[in-house]
N, C-alpha and C positions, 0 to 999 in steps of 0.2 A: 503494500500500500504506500510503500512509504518514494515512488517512482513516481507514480499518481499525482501525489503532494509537490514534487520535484516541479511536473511540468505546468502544475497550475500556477508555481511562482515563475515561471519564467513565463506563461502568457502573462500574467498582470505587470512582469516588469515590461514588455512589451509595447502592451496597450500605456500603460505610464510614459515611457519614450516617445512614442507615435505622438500622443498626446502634448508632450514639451515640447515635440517636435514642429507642432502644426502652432502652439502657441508662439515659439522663438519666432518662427515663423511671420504669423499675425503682427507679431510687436516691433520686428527689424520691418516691417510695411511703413508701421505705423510710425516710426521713430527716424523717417530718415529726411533728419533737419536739413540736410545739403540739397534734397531733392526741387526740383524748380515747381513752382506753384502755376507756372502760364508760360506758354511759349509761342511766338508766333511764327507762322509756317504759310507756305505758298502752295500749290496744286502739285510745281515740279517736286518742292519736297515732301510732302505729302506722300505723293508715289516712291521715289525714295524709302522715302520711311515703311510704308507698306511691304516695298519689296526685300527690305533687309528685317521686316519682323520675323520671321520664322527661325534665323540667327542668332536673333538678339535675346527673343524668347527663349532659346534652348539654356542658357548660362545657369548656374548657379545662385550668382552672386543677389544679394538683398537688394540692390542697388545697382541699377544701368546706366554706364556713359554712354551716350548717343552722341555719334559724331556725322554727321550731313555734309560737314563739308566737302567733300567729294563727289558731292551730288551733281549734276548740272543744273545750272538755273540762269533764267535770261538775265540780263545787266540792259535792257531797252531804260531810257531814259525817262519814259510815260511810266515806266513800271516802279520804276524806283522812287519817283514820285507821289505814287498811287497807293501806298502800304498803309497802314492802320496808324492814326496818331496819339496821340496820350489827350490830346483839346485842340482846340483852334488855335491855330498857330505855333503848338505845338511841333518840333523835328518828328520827320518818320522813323518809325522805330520799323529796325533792321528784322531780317528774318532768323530764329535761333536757327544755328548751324550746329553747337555743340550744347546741351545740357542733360543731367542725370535725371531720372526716372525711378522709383519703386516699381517694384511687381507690378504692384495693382494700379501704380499709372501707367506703365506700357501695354496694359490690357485697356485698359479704360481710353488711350491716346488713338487706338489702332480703332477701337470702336467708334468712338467720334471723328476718326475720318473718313472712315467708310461710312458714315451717318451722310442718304444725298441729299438732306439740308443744309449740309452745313455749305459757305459760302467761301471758298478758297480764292476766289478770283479778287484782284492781284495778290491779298493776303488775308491772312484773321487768325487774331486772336486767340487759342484756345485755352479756357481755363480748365487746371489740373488740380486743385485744391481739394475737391470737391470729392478727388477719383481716391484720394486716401493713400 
């Protein structure tokens, strides 16, 4: 009997691990101060970012650096003028090229731009705050 006794502690240390595992988990989402709250993105980057999600996804780590810049994206002079401002009069604010992500923003980022409401044309805003 005394085998029996054996393996029901070792499920319960199991289910205990699994358990710190999905909380460690939950709380490096939740705790990661350096992660960007908004970033603003164009259609080309957008796609970009799309096509490198299934990569970026695969990692480990709590915490994604996302790097764009290697993406292509137009430099037209109407475009660069035409991006998203802070107010009236306000400088155009640039397109993020490099910023980190949690899990649960790079899921939530890939979902909002596949969302066809949303308005990429020449740029916009997306807020990440939200996505945890």
């Amino acid at each position: 009997m005394r085998v029996f006794g054996h393996f029901e502690n070792l499920a319960a240390a199991g289910v205990c691990a699994f358990g710190l595992f999905l909380a460690g988990t939950a709380l490096a989402d939740e705790a990661c101060g350096t992660c960007d709250k908004e970033i603003v993105t164009t259609q080309e980057l957008a796609d970009c970012f799309l096509d490198q999600y299934d990569q970026l996804a695969q990692g480990s780590n709590a915490a994604i650096l996302i790097d764009l810049s290697a993406c292509p994206q137009s430099r037209g002079v109407v475009e660069a003028l035409a991006g998203p401002a802070a107010g009236a009069g306000e400088p155009v604010i640039e397109p993020s090229l490099r910023f980190m992500l949690s899990r649960t923003q790079l899921a939530c980022l890939k979902r909002k731009l596949e969302d066809p409401a949303v308005e990429l044309d020449p740029s916009a805003k997306i807020e990440l705050e939200s996505c945890g």
